[in-house]
N, C-alpha and C positions, 0 to 999 in steps of 0.2 A: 520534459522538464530540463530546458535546455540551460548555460550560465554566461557567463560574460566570458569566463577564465577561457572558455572556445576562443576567443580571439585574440588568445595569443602570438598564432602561427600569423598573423599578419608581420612578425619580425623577422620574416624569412621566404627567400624568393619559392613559389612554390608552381610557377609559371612550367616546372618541367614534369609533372607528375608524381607516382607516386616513388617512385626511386630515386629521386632529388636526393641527395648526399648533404646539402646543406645542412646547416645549422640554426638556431634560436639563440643570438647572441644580441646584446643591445648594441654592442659597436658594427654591426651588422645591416642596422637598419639603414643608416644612412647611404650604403650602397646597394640597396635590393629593391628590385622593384617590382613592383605590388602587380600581378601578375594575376587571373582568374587560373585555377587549378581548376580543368574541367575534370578529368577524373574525379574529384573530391566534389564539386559543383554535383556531378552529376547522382553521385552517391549520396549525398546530403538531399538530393531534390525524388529519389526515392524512397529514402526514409523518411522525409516531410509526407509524402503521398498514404505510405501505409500507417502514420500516427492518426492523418487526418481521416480514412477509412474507419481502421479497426475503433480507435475511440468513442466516431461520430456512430455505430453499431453500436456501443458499451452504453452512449447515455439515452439513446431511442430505447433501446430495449428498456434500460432502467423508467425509461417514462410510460412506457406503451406496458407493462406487465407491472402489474400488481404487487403480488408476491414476491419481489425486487425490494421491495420500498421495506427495508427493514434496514436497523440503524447501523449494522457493519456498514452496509454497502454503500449509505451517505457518503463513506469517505471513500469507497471506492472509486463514486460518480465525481465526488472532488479531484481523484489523483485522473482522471481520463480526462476534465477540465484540462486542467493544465496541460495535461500532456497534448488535447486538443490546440491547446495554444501554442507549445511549440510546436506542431505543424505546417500552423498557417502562419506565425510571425516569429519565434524565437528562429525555426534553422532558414528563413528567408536573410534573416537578420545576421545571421551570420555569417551566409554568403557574401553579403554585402560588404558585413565588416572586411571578408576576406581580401578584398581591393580596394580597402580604405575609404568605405561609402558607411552613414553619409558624412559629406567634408564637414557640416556643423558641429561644433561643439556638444550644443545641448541639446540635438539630436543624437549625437555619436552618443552621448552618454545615455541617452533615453534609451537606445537599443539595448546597450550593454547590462543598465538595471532591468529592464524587461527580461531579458535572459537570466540575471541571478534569479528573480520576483519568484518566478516559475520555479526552476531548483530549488527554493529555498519554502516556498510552499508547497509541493508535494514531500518532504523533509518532515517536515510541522506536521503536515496528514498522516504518516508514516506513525511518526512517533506519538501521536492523539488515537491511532487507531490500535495501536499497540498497547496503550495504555487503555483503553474502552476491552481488550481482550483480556487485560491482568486483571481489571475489579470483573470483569465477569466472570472470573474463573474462582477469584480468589476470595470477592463476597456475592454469590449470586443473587440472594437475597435482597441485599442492600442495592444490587444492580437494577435488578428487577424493581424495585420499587422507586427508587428514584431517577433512572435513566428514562429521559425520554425522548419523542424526534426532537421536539422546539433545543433541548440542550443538546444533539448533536451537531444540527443546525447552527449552533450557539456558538460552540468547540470549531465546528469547520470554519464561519465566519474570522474569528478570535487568528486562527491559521492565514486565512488570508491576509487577514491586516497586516501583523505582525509581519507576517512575509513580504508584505510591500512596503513595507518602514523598513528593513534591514534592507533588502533586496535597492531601493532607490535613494540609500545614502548616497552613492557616486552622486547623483542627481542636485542633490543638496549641498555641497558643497565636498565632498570626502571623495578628491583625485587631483591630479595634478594638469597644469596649464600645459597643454602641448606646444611646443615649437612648431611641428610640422602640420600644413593643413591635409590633416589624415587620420582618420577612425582607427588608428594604432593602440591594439589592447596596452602597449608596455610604457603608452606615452602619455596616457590620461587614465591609466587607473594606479591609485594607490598604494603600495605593497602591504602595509601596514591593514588596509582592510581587507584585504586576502586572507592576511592570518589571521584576523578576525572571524571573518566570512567561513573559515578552515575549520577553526575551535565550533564554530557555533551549527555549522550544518552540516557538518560531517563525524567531529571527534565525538563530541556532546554527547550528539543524537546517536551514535553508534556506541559509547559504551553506554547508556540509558537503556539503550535498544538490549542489549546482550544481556542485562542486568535483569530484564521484565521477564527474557524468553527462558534464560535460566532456571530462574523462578520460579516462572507458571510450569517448566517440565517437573523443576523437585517436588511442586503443588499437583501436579495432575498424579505423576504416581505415588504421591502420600494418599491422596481419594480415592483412589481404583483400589490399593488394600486395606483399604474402609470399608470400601461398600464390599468388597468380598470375603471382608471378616463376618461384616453384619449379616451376609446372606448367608456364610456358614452356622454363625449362632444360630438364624432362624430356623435354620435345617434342622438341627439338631434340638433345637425347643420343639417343633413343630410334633419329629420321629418321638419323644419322650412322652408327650401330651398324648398322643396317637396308642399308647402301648396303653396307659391306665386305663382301668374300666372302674363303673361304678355300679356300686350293686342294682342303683336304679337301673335298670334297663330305659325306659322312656326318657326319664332324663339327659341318660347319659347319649345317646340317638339326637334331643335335641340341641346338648352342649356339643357335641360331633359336628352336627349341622353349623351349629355358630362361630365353632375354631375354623371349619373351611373355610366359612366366609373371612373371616378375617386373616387367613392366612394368606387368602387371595387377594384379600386386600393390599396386605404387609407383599406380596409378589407383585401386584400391579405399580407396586409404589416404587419400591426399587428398580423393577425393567424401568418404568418411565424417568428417573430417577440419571438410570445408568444410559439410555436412549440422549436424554439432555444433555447429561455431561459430557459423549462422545461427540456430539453434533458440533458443542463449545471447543472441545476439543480442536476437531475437522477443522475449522473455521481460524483458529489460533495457529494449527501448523501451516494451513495455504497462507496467512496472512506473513507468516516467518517465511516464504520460501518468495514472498513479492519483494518486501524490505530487504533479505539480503541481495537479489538480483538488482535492486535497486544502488548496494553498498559498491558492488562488483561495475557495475557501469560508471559510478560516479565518482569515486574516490582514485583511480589511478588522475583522475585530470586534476582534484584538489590536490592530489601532494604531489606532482608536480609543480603547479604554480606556486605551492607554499613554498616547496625547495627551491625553485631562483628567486623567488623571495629574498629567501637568507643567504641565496649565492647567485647573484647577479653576470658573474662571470660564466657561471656552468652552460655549459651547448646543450641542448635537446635539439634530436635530428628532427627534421620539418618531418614524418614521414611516422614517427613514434606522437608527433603532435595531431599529426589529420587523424589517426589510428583512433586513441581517447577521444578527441571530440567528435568521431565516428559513433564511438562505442558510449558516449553518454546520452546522443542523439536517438540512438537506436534502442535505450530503454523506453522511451515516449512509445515506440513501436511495437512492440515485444510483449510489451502489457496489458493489451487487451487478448492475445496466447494464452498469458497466464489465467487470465481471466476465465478465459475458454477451460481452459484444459484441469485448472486447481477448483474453481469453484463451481460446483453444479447448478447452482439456480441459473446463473450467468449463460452455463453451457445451453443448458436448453432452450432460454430466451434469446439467445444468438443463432443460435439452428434454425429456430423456428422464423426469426426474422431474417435471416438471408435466403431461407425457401420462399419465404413468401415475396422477397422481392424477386425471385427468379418466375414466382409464379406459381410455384409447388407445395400443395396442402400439404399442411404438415398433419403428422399419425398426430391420433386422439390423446391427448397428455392423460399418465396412470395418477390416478386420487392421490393429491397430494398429502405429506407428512403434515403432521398439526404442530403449527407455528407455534402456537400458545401451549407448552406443556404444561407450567402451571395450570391454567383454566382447566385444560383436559385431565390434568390430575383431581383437580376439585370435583369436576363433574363426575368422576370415577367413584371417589369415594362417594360421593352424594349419595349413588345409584347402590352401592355396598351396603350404606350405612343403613336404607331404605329395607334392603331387601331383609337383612338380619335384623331389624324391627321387627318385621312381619311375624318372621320367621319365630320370632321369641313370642 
C-alpha cells in the first residue's frame, strides 16, 4: 500500500548511501543530482519480492480453501490486493521515481496516483472492515440478518472506486507544471492536496478508527457481565426449583425430568451464545492489532509531507526520508505475518499450502468449529424441544 508522498527524497542527492548527511530542501534541487541509491534500490526490491510472495499465498489460499470465504476475510483478500499491487508496480514505481523516471508528464503523474490509489484503498478497507466488526458486535442480530457476501462485495467495490478518484486527482488536473524534465515529487505535486490527502487518509480514518475500537471494548465488557449475571440468576433459579418437592411423587420425577431439560437447554444457549461472542471478539482484536500496524507504518511519512507542506524551508535528512518510505513499503510485507500469526483460519490455510508446495502432506485437519452458530443453536433447541415433548 505504497503512496506518491515516497517520492519525495528525489529533492535530495542520495547517490551516497544510507549515511548521506544531505538534506530535503527545495533550493536544493537544482544542484543535486538524481543519483540511484543502490542500498535503498536494493532494500526496496526485497520488500517488493516478499509482498509479492507472502500476499500471492494470502489470496490462493483464500481461493483454494473454503472455509476462508466468509465476509471478514473479503476485506482481508482486498488489503493483500493492493498490497499485491505495490509489489509488482507501486515500490518498482518508486524506484524509478527515485532518478526521475519516467521524464513524461503524465506518466510521472500516473505513477505517483497509482501509489496514493493503493494507500488510499487499503485506508477505505481498513476503516469498512472495522466498521463490519462494530455492527457485529454492537447489533448482531441486525448483522446477521442483513449482511451479506453480495454487500460486502458492494462495500469493497464502493473502496476501491472512491480510492481511485481521490488517489488519481494529480492525474486530472490537481498539481503543478514542472520546470525541470524530471518525475520530481516536489515539482508536480500540489501541496494543497497533501493536506488533503492527510485529513482524508490518515486523520479521518484514524480518529473514526479509535472511536469504533473504544466502543466496541466498553460494548464487549458491558456483554460479558450480562451474560454472567444471567448465568448466575440461572444458577440460583435452577438450585431453588431443585430444592422444592411436590407431594406428588410421579409428578414431581416428571416436572424434574422437564426442568433438566430445559435447564440444558437455557445452558446450551448461553455456552453457544458466549462461544459466538468470543469468536467476534478474537476477530475484532486481530483486526485492531492489523490497522494499527497499518497507522504505525504509514503516518510518520504523511506528517512529514504534511509538515514541509506548511514549512517549505524545513530540511529533512535524505536518510530519515529512505527510513519512512522503507517502513510504509514494508507494511505491504508484513501483512500477510500478521495474517499468519493473528488469525487462525489463515494460519492453517497457509501451512497447509506451503507444504504442499514443498510437496509434504499435510496432518489430517481436527472437525472444524460450526460457522453458523445461529443454525446450530436452532437445531439445538429443535432436538430439546423434541425430546421434552416426549418426555411430557
Amino acid at each position: 500500500m505504497s503512496n506518491a508522498t515516497c517520492l519525495r527524497v528525489n529533492q535530495s542527492d542520495l547517490g551516497d548511501g544510507w549515511h548521506n548527511d544531505s538534506t530535503l530542501s527545495p533550493a536544493d534541487d537544482s544542484d543535486s543530482e538524481v543519483r540511484l541509491n543502490v542500498p535503498y534500490a536494493l532494500l526496496e526490491a526485497t520488500v517488493a519480492l516478499m509482498a509479492i510472495f507472502g500476499n500471492t499465498l494470502v489470496i490462493v489460499a483464500f481461493k483454494t480453501e473454503r472455509r476462508l470465504r466468509r465476509r471478514t476475510n473479503f476485506y482481508i483478500v482486498s488489503l493483500a490486493s493492493a498490497d499485491l499491487l505495490v509489489g509488482t508496480l507501486g515500490i518498482p514505481f518508486a524506484i524509478l521515481a527515485s532518478i526521475g523516471i519516467p521524464r513524461n508528464l503524465h506518466a510521472c503523474l500516473f505513477t505517483i496516483s497509482l501509489l496514493v490509489v493503493l494507500c488510499t484503498i487499503s485506508i477505505f478497507c481498513l476503516v469498512a472492515v472495522s466498521i463490519d466488526r462494530y455492527w457485529a458486535i454492537l447489533h448482531p442480530l441486525a448483522y446477521s440478518r442483513n449482511m451479506r457476501t453480495k454487500t460486502t462485495l458492494y462495500i469493497i467495490s464502493m473502496c476501491w472506486l472512491v480510492g481511485s478518484i481521490i488517489g488519481f486527482l494529480p492525474l486530472f488536473g490537481w498539481h503543478e507544471d514542472p520546470t525541470e524534465d524530471a518525475c520530481l515529487f516536489v515539482k508536480v505535486m500540489n501541496y494543497d492536496y497533501l493536506v488533503f490527502l492527510y485529513l482524508v487518509t490518515i486523520i479521518i480514518p484514524a480518529v473514526l478508527l479509535l472511536a469504533f475500537y473504544m466502543h466496541i471494548y466498553r460494548v464487549i465488557v458491558k456483554q460479558r457481565k450480562q451474560i454472567l449475571s444471567v448465568n448466575s440468576i440461572d444458577s440460583r433459579f435452577t438450585a431453588n426449583l431443585a430444592s422444592m418437592e411436590d407431594s406428588n411423587i410421579a409428578q414431581s420425577m416428571r416436572c424434574s425430568k422437564r426442568r433438566t431439560k430445559k435447564d440444558n437447554c437455557n445452558g446450551t444457549m448461553l455456552r453457544v451464545l458466549r462461544a459466538a461472542q468470543n469468536r467476534e471478539v478474537k476477530a475484532t482484536q486481530n483486526l485492531s492489532v492489523i490497522v494499527l500496524f497499518f497507522m504505525i507504518c504509514w503516518m510518520p511519512l504523511h506528517t512529514i509531507n504534511c509538515i514541509v507542506a506548511f514549512c517549505p524551508q524545513c530540511h529533512i535528512h535524505a536518510p530519515v526520508m529512505l527510513f519512512v518510505i522503507t517502513l510504509s513499503h514494508l507494511n505491504s510485507a508484513l501483512n500477510p505475518l500478521l495474517y499468519a500469526y493473528h488469525l487462525k483460519d489463515f494460519r492453517a490455510a497457509l501451512k497447509k499450502l506451503i507444504l504442499s508446495i514443498f510437496g509434504i502432506a499435510p496432518a489430517v485437519p481436527q472437525p472444524a468449529e460450526c460457522v453458523n452458530c445461529i443454525s446450530t443453536l436452532a437445531q439445538q433447541q429443535q432436538q430439546q424441544h423434541h425430546q421434552i415433548f416426549h418426555v411430557a
